[in-house]
C-alpha positions in Angstrom: 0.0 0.0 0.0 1.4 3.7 -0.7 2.6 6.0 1.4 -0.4 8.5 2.1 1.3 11.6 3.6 -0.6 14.0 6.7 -2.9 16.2 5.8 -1.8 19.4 6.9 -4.6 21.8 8.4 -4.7 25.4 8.8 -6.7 28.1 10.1 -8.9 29.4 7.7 -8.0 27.4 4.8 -10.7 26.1 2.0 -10.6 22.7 0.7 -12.5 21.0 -2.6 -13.3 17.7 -1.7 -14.7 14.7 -2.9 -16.7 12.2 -1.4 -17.9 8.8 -3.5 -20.1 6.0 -2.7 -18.6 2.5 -3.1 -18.8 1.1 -6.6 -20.4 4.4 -7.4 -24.1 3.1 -6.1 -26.5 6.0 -7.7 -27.6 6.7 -4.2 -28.0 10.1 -4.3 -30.3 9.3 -7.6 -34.2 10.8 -6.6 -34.9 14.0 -5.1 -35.3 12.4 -1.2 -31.9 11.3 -1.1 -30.8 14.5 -1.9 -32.3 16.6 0.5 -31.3 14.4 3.1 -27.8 14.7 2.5 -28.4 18.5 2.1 -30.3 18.2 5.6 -27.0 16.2 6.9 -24.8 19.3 6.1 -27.3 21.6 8.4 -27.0 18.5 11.6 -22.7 18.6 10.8 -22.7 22.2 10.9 -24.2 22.4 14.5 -21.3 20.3 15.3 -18.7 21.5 13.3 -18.8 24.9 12.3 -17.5 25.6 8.6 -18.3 27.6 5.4 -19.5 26.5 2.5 -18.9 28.2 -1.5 -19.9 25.2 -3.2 -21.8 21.6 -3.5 -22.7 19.5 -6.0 -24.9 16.0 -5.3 -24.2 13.7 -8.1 -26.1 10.4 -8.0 -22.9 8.3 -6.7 -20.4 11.5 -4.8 -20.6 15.0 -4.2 -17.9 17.4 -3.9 -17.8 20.7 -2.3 -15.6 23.7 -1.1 -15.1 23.7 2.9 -13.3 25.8 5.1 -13.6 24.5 8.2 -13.7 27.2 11.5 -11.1 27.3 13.9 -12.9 24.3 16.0 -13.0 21.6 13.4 -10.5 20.5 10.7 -12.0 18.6 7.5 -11.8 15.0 8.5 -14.2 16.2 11.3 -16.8 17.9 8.7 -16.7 15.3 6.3 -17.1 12.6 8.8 -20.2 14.1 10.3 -21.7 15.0 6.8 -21.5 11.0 5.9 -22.7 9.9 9.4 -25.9 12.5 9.3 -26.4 11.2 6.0 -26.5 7.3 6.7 -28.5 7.9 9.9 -31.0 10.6 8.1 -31.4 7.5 5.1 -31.6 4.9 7.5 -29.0 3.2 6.4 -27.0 0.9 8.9 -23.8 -0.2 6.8 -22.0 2.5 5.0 -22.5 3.1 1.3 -19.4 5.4 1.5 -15.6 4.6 0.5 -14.0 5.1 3.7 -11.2 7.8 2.3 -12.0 10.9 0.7 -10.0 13.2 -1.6 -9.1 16.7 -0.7 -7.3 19.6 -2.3 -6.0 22.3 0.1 -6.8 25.5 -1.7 -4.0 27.7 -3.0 -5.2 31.3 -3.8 -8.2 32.7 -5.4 -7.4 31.6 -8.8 -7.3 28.0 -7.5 -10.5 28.8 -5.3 -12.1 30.0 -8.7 -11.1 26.9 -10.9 -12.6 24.7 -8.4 -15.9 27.0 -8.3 -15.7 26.2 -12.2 -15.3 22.8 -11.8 -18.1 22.3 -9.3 -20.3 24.1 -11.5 -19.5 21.9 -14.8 -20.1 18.8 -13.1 -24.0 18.0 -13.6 -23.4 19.0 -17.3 -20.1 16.7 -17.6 -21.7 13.9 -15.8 -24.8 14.4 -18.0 -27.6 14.9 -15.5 -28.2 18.2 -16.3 -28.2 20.2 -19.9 -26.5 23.1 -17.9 -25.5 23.9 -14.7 -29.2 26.2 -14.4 -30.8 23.3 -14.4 -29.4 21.0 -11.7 -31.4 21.0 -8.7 -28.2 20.0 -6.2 -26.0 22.6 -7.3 -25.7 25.1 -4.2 -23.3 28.3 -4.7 -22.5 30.9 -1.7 -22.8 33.9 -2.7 -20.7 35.5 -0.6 -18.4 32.8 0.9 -15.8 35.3 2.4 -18.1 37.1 4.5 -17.7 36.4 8.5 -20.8 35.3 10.1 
C-alpha cells in the first residue's frame, strides 16, 4: 500500500473535496436522497462549524468547497456529513468509500477553478443540460463574509 502523507490543516484554509459512494451506487439518484444529504450538512454544521462556497450532489459522490472554523479540521466535517447522511437514510452499513480526496486551496485563482469545476459537473456527468438546471448545485454567494 502507498505511502499516504498528513494532511496538513490550517486556520482558515478552503478545501475541494470529494466524497464517493462504493462502486459508485446512484444513491443520491431521486430527489429524497438528496435533500437528506443537504439536511446532513445543516446537523454537521451544528457540530462542526464551517463555510461553505460550493456543493454538488451527483447520484454516486458529491464534492464541495469547505473551510472549516477554527474548532473543526476537514476529517471532522466530512465525517459528520457521511454519518448524518447514513442515519437521516436509515442506512445501517455505509455506502461510503472510507477515504475521501481533498485539495487544500491555494489562492483565489485555484478557489475559482474549483468553483468552475463544481459548476460543470452536472453538465459533464450528463444529469443536467447546464449547470441552471441542476437541482443539487448550491453556490455561496458570498463565501468570504464572517458570520
Amino acid at each position: 500500500m502507498a505511502l499516504i502523507p498528513e494532511r496538513w490543516d490550517g486556520p482558515n484554509q478552503w478545501y475541494f473535496v470529494t466524497i464517493i459512494t462504493k462502486h459508485r451506487y446512484p444513491v443520491f439518484a431521486d430527489a429524497a436522497a438528496c435533500e437528506s444529504m443537504k439536511q446532513a450538512f445543516h446537523e454537521a454544521h451544528h457540530f462542526y462549524r464551517f463555510r461553505m462556497a460550493a456543493l454538488v450532489i451527483l447520484p454516486d459522490h458529491w464534492h464541495g468547497l469547505i473551510r472549516p472554523d477554527d474548532n473543526a479540521v476537514i476529517e471532522d466535517v466530512v465525517g459528520a456529513v457521511k454519518r448524518n447522511t447514513l442515519k437521516r437514510l436509515g442506512i445501517q452499513r455505509s455506502f461510503w468509500l472510507p477515504r475521501f480526496l481533498d485539495h487544500r486551496i491555494r489562492d483565489e485563482r485555484d478557489f475559482e477553478n474549483h468553483v468552475q469545476y463544481i459548476r460543470g459537473n452536472p453538465v459533464k456527468h450528463e444529469v443536467a443540460e447546464t449547470p441552471e438546471a441542476y437541482p443539487w448545485l448550491f453556490f455561496h454567494a458570498h463565501p468570504f463574509e464572517t458570520r
